[in-house]
N, C-alpha and C positions, 0 to 999 in steps of 0.2 A: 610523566606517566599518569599524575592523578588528574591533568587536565583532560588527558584522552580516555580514561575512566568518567569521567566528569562530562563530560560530551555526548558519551557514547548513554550514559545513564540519560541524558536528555533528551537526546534523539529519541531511545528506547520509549521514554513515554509519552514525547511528541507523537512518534509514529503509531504506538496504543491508543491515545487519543481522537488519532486522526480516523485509525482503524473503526474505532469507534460511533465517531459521529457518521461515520458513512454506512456503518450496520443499522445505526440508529436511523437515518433517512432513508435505507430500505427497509425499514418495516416499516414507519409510517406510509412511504408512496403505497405496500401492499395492499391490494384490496383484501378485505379478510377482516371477519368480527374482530369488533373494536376490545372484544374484552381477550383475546386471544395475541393482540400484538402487545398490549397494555401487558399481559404476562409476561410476554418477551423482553421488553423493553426492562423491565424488575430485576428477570434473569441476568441480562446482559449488566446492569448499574451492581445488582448485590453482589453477584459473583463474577470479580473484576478477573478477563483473559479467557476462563473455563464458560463463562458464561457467552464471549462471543464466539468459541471452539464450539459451542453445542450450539448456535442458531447458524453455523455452517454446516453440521450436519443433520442436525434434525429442523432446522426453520423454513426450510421450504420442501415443494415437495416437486424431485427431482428424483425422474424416472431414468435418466441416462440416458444421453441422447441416441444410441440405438433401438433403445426400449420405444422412447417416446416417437423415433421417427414409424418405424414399423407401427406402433398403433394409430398412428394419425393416416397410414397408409391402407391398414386395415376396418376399418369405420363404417365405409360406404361399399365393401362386399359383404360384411357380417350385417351392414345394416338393410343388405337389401335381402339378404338370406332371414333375418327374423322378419319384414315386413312380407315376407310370403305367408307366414304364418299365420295373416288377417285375414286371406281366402280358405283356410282349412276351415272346413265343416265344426272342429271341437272349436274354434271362436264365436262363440255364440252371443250376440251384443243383446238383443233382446230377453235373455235370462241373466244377466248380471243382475247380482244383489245391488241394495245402496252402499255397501262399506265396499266392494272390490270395483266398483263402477267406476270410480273416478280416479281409484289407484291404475286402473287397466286404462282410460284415457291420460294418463301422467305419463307412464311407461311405454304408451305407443308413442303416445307425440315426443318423447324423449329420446328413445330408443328402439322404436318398430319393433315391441315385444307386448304379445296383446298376453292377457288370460285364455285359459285355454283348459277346455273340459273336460270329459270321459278318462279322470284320471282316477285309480286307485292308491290309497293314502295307507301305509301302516305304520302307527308309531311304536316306537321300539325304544324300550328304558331302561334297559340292564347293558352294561356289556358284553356280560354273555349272551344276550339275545342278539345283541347288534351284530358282534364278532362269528359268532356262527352261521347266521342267515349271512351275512357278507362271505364269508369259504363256503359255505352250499352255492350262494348264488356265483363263483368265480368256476367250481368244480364244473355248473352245469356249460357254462361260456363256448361258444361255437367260431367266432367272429373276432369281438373285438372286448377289451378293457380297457377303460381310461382311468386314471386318478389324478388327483391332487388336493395335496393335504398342507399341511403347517409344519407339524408335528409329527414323525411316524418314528418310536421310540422302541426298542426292539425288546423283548421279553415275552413272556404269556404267550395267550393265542392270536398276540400280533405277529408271533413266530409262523403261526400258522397260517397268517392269511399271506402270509410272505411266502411261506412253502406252497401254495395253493396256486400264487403269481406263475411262481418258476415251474411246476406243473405244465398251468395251462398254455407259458410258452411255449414249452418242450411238445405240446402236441399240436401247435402251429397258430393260437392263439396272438391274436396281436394286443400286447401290452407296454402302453403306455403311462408313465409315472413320473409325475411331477412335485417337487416336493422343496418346501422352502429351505433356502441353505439355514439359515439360523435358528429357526424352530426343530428343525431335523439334522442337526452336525453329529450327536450319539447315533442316530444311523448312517450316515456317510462315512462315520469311523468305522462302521462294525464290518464285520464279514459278510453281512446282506446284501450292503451294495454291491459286491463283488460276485455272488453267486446273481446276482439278480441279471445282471449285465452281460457275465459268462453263458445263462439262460436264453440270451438274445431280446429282453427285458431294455425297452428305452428308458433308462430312469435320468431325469434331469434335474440336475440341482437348482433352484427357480434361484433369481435375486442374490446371486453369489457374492457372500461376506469375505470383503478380502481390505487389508491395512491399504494397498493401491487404488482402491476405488472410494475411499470414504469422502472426496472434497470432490468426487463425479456423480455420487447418487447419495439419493437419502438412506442414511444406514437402514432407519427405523421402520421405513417400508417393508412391507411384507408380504407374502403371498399367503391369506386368510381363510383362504376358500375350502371346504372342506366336499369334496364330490365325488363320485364312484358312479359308473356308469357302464353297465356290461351288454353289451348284443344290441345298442338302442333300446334295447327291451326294458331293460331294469336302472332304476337310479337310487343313489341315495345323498341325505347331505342331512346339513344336521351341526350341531355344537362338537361332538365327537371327533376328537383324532384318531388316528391310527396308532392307539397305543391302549394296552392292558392296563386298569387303572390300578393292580394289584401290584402291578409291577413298575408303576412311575411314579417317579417323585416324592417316593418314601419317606424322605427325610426333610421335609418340606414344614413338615408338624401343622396341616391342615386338614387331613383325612384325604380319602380316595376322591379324588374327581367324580362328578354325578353330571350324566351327558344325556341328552337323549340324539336317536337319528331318526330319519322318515325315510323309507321302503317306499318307491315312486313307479309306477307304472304308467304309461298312458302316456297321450302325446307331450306334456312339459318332461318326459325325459330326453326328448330330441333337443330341448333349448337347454338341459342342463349340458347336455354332451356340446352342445354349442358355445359353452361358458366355458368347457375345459378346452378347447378347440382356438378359442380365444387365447387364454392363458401359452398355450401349448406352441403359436406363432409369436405371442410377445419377447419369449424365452430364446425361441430357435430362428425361426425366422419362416418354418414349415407349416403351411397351412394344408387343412385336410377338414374341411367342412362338412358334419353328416348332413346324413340324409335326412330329407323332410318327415315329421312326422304322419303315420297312414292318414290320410285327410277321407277316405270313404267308408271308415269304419263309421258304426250306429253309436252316435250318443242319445246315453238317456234323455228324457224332456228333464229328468231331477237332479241330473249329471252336475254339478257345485265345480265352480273355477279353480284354479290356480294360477296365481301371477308371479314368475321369475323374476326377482330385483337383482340386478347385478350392480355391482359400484367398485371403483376403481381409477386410477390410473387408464386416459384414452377414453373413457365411458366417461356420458352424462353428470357434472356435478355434481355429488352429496343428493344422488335419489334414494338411496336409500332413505337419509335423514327425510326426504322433502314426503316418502312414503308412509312415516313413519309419523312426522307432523299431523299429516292428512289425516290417516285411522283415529288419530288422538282427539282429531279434531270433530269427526262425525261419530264418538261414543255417545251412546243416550243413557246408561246406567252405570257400564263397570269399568274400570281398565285394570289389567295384572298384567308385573311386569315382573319375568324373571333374568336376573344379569350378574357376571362373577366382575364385571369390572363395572362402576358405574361414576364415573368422572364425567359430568355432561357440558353441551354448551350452554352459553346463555341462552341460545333463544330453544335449545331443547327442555333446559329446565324452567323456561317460561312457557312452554305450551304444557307440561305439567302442571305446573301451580296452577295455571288457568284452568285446565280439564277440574281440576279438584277443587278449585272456585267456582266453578259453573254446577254444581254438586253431584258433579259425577263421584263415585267410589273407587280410586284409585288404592291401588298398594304396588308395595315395591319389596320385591323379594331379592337379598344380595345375601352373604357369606358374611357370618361371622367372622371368621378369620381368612385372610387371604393370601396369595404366595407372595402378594405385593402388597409390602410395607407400605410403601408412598399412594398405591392405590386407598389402600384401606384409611389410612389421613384422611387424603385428599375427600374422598367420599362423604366422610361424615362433618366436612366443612360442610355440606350441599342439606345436612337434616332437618338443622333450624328453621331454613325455609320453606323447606316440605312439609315438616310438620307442622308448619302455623298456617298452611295454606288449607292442611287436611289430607294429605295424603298420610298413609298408613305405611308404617316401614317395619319391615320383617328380618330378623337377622339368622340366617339360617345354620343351626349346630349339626348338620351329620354328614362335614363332609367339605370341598370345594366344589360349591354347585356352581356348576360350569353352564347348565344351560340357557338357551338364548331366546326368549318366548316371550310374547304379548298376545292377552287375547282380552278383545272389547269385545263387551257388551254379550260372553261368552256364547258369543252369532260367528265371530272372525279371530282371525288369529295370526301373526308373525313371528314365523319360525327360522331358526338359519346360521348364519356366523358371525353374526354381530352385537357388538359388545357395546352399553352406552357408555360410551365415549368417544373422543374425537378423532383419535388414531384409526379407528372403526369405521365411523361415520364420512369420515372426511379425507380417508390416506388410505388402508390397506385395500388390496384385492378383497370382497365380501360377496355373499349372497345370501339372499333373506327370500322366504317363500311364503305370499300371502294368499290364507285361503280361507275361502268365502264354503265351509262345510260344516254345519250345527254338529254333525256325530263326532267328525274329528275334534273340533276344537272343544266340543265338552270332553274326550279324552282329555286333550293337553291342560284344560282348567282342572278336571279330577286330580293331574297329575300336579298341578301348581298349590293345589289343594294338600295334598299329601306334603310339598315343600314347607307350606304355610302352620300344620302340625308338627311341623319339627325346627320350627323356629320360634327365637324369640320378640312379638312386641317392643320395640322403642317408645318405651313411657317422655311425651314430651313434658310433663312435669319433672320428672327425675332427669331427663336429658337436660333441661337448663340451668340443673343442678352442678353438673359435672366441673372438673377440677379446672384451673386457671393453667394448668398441665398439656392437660387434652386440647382445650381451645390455642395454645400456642401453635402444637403440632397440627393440628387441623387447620389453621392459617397459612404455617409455613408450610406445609406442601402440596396443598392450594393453589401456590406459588409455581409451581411445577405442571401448570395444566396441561401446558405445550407439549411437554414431553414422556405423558400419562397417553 
């Protein structure tokens, strides 16, 4: 018996080893930044077994092969449906700024989504502003409602935009609701989904977390996207879930989430309904493509763009990230950046340092305290080099400042659902809206403005002070990029 104990213990980490070296020669083959497999490889050596458990579910990104066949299926009908959009009147190439000019030839030749003008922009900073103008704007609904969200946690007057749904079905309203299984399982427990559905309310659970599918798709994928889009007429998106911040995550010990959203009118509300139209066939398999937007309405001569960034699973590469480079790259004064997770990559936080080596004025506005332990680490591994580059870093006390904003050279600005870091950048469903408008984005800098007062200065004198403590934890979860 102890020879077959004895055998069987050898086999056992024969076949671990072997296990091993062949996880190990799929990352290497991976194309994929060099400092992001090099993490893996860490994960995999330090934490023997658990370490090659998680580079099967979270080390590549694996949509599931129904997901992934139907997006590669739908490509060249969505892609021929946003390239109509370069004959609408609101594309106007000859009034492009310099900062949205090159972001709008990025995303055309990427993805047939130009910039697009005669849009009205309202920004919205409170929940209660958000939440109410979202139930007015569903009461008024004739046609049609889209959603989808991450998060829609049930309480407050997220009760009420719920009641507001089942209303506008009840009076022949077509509503449609998409919502990610793992950020939204408190509502799939509740009795919403239930009255929602009984309402005649499509509500879909996006990316369905289940013990059966974890060695078929990437757990950690997610559906990010935060949209609302009522009649074609109205849009919204924005940092903001679908939850009452009075009533989520209370015991969190961060304070109330601080979101803002954007009130959208004008033709890019046609391409955001096109994004959740997207979403809404990768899930089902049910396509239902709007309408173009009005192309013979009057745009002002002063009419200012908007560029739709969509990133994803089936969509273009890491455009986001490559949008986001670009803007960094053509500041001639300022950059502000507001972000609740900020874990970056190498070459993001080398187009940082550079922006602040070239002596542009950068700062970076994040969260004192965050709901994520390993986030908050890992981040302030990233200060040292900031701050010796010159970048300015802000920690901000009243709250989990949730929102997701960049504005250079307070001329442009990026607004949306994305978070710097690589999950964001590189893996979930996202959208970011880049707009080329001096009066909105001196709102959103007023507003970053107001963050900036109620935060604290990182003294890099006092920061290279800090304990042999701190610098441990900020190494070892460091270690963790991958899976931040």
């Amino acid at each position: 018996m102890d020879k077959v104990y004895h055998f069987l213990t050898l086999a056992g980490i024969g076949l671990y080893w072997v296990l091993v070296a062949g996880v190990t020669l799929r990352v290497v083959l991976k194309r994929r930044a060099v400092s992001v497999s090099l993490a893996w490889l860490m994960v995999i050596y330090i934490i023997p077994v658990v370490g090659v458990l998680c580079y099967f579910l979270f080390g590549e990104l694996n949509l599931g092969r129904k997901r992934a066949d139907r997006a590669r299926e739908m490509f060249h009908p969505f892609g021929d449906w946003f390239y109509q959009l370069n004959d609408c009147n609101a594309h106007i190439t000859d009034g492009l700024g310099t900062h949205i000019s090159k972001i709008d030839h990025l995303c055309n030749n990427r993805m047939g989504i130009p910039a697009l003008c005669g849009n009205q922009l309202q920004l919205q900073t409170t929940p209660q502003e958000i939440l109410l103008s979202v139930i007015n704007d569903i009461e008024q609904a004739k046609q049609s409602i889209r959603m989808v969200f991450y998060i829609w946690h049930p309480g407050g007057l997220a009760d009420s935009v719920a009641s507001a749904l089942i209303q506008a079905a009840k009076r022949g309203v077509d509503v449609k609701v998409l919502l990610d299984s793992a950020g939204s399982h408190t509502f799939f427990k509740s009795h919403w989904a239930k009255m929602m559905r009984d309402a005649g309310i499509e509500l879909v659970e996006g990316l369905k977390v289940s013990p059966w599918r974890i060695f078929l798709r990437r757990l950690d994928l997610r559906q990010h996207r935060k949209i609302i889009v009522i009649d074609d007429d109205v849009a919204y998106t924005g940092s903001m879930n679908m939850v009452d911040p009075a009533y989520f995550k209370q015991d969190s010990g961060v304070g109330q989430w601080i979101d803002i959203m954007i009130r959208i009118e004008g033709p890019t509300v046609n391409v955001l309904s096109a994004i959740h139209c997207w979403d809404w066939e990768v899930e089902t398999g049910d396509r239902q493509l709007p309408a173009q937007p009005e192309c013979s309405i009057e745009i002002p001569i002063d009419s200012k763009p908007v560029q739709v960034v969509p990133s994803g699973p089936g969509m273009p590469d890491h455009l986001i990230s490559q949008v986001l480079t670009l803007a960094m790259h053509q500041a001639e004064e300022s950059v502000r950046i507001t972000t609740p997770y900020f874990v970056p990559s190498a070459d993001l936080l080398e187009t940082i340092k550079t922006t602040a080596q070239r002596g542009i004025k950068v700062e970076l506005i994040i969260p004192k305290n965050n709901d994520s332990i390993m986030v908050k680490w890992a981040s302030r591994a990233f200060y040292t080099d900031l701050l010796s580059s010159g970048v300015k870093i802000y920690e901000f006390d009243g709250g989990l400042l949730h929102t997701k904003s960049v504005v250079i050279d307070e001329l442009f600005c990026l607004v949306g659902t994305v978070n710097m870091d690589m999950r964001s950048l590189w893996l979930n469903f996202e959208v970011t809206l880049a707009v080329e408008d001096p009066a909105f984005t001196k709102e959103m800098h007023t507003l970053q403005s107001s963050y900036v007062q109620r935060s604290e200065q990182v003294d890099y004198s006092v920061w290279k002070q800090r304990s042999i403590y701190h610098r441990f934890f900020e190494r070892l979860f460091y270690l963790f990029n991958p899976l931040l």
